[in-house]
N, C-alpha and C positions, 0 to 999 in steps of 0.2 A: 417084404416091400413089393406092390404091387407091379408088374412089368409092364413096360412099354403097351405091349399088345392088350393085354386085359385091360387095362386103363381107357385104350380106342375103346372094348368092345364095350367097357361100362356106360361110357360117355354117348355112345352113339345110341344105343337101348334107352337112356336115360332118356333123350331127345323123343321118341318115334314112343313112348311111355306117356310124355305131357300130351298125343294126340290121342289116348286109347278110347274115349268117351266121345270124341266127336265125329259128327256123320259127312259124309262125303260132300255134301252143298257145305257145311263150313271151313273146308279148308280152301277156298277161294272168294271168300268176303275179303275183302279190303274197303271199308267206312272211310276212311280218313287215310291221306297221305301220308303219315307218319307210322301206319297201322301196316306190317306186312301179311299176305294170306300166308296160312299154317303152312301148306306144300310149297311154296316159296321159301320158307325157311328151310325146308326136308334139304329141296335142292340145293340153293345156296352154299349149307355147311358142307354138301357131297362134292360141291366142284371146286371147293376150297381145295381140299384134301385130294381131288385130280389133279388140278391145274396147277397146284405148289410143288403137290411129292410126287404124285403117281407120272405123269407124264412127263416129267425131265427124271425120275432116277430109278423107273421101274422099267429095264426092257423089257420089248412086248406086250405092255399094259396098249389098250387100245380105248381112244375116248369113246362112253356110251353112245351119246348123239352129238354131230358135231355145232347141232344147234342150241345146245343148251349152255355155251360161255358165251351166246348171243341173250341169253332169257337168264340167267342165274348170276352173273356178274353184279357185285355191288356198287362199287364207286368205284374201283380200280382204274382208271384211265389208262395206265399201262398196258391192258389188256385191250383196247377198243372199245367198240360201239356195248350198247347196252338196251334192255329194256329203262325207259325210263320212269322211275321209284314209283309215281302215281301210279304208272299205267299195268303194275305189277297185276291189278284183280283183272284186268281183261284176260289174264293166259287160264283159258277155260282149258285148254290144252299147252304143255303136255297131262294128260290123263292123274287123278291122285296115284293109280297103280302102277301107272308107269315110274312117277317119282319115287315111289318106293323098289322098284324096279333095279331103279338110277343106284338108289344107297346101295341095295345088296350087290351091284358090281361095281362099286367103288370099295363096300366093306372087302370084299373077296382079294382085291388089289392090295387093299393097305393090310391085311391081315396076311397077305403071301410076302410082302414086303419088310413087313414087322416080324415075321420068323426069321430073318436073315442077319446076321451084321450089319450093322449101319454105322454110319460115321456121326461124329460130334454136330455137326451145320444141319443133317439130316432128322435127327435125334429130337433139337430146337425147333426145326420146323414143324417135328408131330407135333409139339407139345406145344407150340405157337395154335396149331389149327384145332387144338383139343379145348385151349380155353377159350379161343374165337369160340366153338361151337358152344362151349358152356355160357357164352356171352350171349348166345342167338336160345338158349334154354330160356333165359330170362325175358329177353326176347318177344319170345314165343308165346309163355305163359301169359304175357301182359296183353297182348294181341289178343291172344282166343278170347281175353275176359272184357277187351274194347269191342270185341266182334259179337260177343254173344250178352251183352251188358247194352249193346248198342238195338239189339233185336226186344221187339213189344215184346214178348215171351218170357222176356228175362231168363230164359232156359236155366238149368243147373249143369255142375260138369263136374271133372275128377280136377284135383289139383295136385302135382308134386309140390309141396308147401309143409312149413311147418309151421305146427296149429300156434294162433295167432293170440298173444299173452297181453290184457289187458294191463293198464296204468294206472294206478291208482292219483291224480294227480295230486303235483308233488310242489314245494320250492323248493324243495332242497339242490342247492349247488356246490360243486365241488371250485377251492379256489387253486387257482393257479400260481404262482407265483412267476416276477418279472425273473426273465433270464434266460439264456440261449438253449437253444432247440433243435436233438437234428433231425429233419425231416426227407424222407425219401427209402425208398428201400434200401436194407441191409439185411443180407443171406444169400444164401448161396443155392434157393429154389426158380422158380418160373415166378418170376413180373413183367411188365408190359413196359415198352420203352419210355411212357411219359410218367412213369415211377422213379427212375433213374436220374442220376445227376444228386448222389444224396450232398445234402449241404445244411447249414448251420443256419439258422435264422434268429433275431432279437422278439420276443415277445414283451409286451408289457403287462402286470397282472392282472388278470381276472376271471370273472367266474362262469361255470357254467351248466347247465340243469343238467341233473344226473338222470332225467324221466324225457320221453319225448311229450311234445304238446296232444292231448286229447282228443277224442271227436267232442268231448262237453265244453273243454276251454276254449274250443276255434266257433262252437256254436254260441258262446258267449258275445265273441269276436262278430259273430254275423248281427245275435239281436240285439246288439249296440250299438248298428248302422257300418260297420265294418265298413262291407262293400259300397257305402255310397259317400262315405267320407274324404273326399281328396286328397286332407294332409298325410294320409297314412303310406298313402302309394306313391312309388313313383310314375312319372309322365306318361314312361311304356306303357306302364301297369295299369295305369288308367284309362287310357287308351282299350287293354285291351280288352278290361273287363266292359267296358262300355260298350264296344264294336260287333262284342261273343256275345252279349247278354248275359255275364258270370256273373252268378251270385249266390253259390254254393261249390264246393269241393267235386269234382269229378264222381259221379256215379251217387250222389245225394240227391233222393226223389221224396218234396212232401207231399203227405197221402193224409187226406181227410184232419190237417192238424198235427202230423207227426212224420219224424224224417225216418224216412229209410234210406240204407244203402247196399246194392248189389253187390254182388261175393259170389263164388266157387256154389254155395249154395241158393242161389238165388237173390230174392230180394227180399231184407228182415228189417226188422225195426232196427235202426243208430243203436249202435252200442257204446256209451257215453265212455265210458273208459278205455276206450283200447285206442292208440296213437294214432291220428288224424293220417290221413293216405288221399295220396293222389292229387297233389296239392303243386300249382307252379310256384316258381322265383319269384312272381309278383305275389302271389297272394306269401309265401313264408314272410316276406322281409314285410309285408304289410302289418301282419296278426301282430311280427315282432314290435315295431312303432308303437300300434294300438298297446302294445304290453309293456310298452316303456325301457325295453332292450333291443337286440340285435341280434342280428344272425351270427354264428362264427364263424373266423376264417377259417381256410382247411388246414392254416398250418398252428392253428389255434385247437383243433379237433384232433389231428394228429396225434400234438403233442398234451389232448387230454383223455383220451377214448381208453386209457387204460384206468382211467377213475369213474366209468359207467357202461351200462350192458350197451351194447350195439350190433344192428342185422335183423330189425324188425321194418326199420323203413329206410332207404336210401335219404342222405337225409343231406337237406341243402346246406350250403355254405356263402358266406360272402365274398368269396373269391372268382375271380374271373379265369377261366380255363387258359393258361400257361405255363410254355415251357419253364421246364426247370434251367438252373444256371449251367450252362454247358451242351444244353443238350443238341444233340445232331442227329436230325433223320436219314434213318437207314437209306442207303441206294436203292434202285428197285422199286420192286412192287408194296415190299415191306413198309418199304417208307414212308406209305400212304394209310400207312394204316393208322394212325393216331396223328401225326405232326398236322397235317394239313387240317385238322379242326382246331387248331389252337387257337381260335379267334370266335366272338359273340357269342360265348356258351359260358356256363358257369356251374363250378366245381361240387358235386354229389360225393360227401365218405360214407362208409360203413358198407353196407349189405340191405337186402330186404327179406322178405319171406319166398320169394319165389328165385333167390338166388339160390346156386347150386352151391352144395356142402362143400367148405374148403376154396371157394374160390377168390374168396374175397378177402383181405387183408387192412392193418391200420393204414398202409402207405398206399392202397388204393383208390386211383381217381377217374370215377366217375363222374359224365358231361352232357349236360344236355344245355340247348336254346330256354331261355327263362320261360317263357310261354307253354311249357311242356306239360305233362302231369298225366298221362296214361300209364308209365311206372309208379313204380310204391313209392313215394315220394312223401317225406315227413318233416317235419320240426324241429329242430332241440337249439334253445335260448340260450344266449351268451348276455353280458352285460359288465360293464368295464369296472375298474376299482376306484 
């Protein structure tokens, strides 16, 4: 089994691996406020791993710069003042090398650290800031390819990704049957607190596609007025594709009569079978109407993800992003870390391709604001008995 320490070094490598292909002007684009620059992420996941371990349980560890839990802090409010999220692309400085700088005296601290005895509280904490960082992998990857998808060039780049397996489109659904369900994590490995609280829930039967939706069934969905149709969408949704000028899937460009879409390798013609990407809450729960089903719940997916492949697209749900029954936010700093979004967001299961190996699990819940869709974001159809 792999140790504590090698785990960091994997983890950390794996990170500063998804940047090897890009040039120094692109690790400080930030397009869009949702969008962080690459070396923002460097630093970020490096002053996690100060500010948690290294400086309360490491004597003699000494902060790099004392300015950068002013520039690298996320939301923490515990901590203070902050750059704020927009204004992340103006830090032209600190320098790319210097942030890389940053990691290798932070790696040097938690690798002198992680040679030592450690305690149980301590131990949690690595392995808390290990899947943070594998969270900010995903991250990251989805960023470079907003930042460089968002550039006339269309540039190409490396991707940590696994190669991406078309769809043959399908009806086939798997049925469910009515009856209790327990939902929540159960083991005895690392989950994230809004997993927790496992408990029992009532389903009632039904079914649900064992294939995710296409880029050829959503392009269906478009040349049959999709997008300009009212009854399909909700008010938001309507709203927003009118406001944004939406009327195509995030990173769909037609060219001379024919769609393309931007990828790792540039810019290629639609590939009709491989599962639609990139896609918000409004536009999934719309295609679903237009298709005469629904979205699933997450505790509907849950308790059917062992009857289909999944971890090619984070894939939406009809659920609204909440606590489970019981649950209580950590004291602290920690506390902040999941609880306080439990409100106008909605529920993402599975994995994508740019998620990291092993991170992701059945009883994982992923969250984002409906309007989103810069991550792999996908489809899979439910429909009642």
């Amino acid at each position: 089994m792999t140790n504590l320490k090698d785990k960091y070094i994997s983890v950390r490598k794996r990170t500063e691996a998804i940047c090897l292909t890009l040039k120094t002007e692109d690790y400080v684009v930030q397009p869009t406020g949702d969008v962080s620059p690459p070396k923002w992420h460097l630093g970020h996941t490096s002053w996690f791993f100060e500010t948690f371990i290294l400086l309360p349980h490491l004597p003699g560890y000494t902060c790099f710069n004392p300015s950068y839990p002013f520039i690298f802090n996320s939301y923490y409010e515990s901590f203070g003042a902050r750059v704020i999220r927009t204004d992340r692309g103006n830090l032209s400085r600190p320098t790319v090398n210097e942030i890389y700088q940053y990691r290798r005296h932070v790696n040097n601290g938690m690798e002198q650290l992680l040679s030592l005895p450690i305690n149980d509280e301590l131990q949690m904490l690595t392995v808390l800031g290990l899947n943070h960082e594998e969270q900010h992998q995903e991250l990251l990857a989805t960023d470079i390819k907003y930042i460089l998808g968002h550039n006339p060039l269309f540039p190409t780049y490396d991707e940590l990704a696994n190669s991406v397996e078309t769809n043959l489109p399908s009806d086939t659904f798997a049925t469910i049957k009515e009856g209790l369900y327990p939902i929540g994590y159960n083991g005895n490995g690392f989950c994230f607190d809004n997993e927790l609280g496992r408990h029992t829930v009532f389903l009632q039967s039904f079914k649900i596609a064992k294939e995710l939706v296409t880029n050829g069934q959503y392009l269906e969905f478009m040349l049959d007025g999709g997008y300009h149709k009212h009854e399909y969408w909700h008010a938001e949704g309507l709203d927003w594709i009118k406001n944004n000028n939406i009327s195509a899937p995030l990173y769909w460009h037609q060219i001379d009569g024919q769609w393309h879409h931007y990828s790792a390798s540039g810019l290629l013609p639609l590939r009709m079978n491989e599962p639609v990407a990139h896609i918000s809450y409004y536009e999934a729960a719309a295609f679903a109407v237009w298709a005469g089903m629904r979205l699933p719940t997450e505790f509907e997916w849950e308790a059917a993800c062992h009857q289909f492949k999944w971890g090619q697209r984070w894939e939406w749900t009809g659920s609204a992003y909440l606590p489970y029954p019981g649950y209580i936010r950590a004291a602290g700093p920690i506390g902040e870390y999941n609880g306080k979004f439990m409100v106008n967001q909605m529920v993402l299961r599975g994995a994508s391709l740019v998620t990291p190996p092993g991170h992701s699990r059945p009883s994982y819940r992923n969250f984002f604001h409906p309007h989103l869709r810069w991550q792999y974001t996908g489809i899979r159809l439910a429909q009642n008995i």
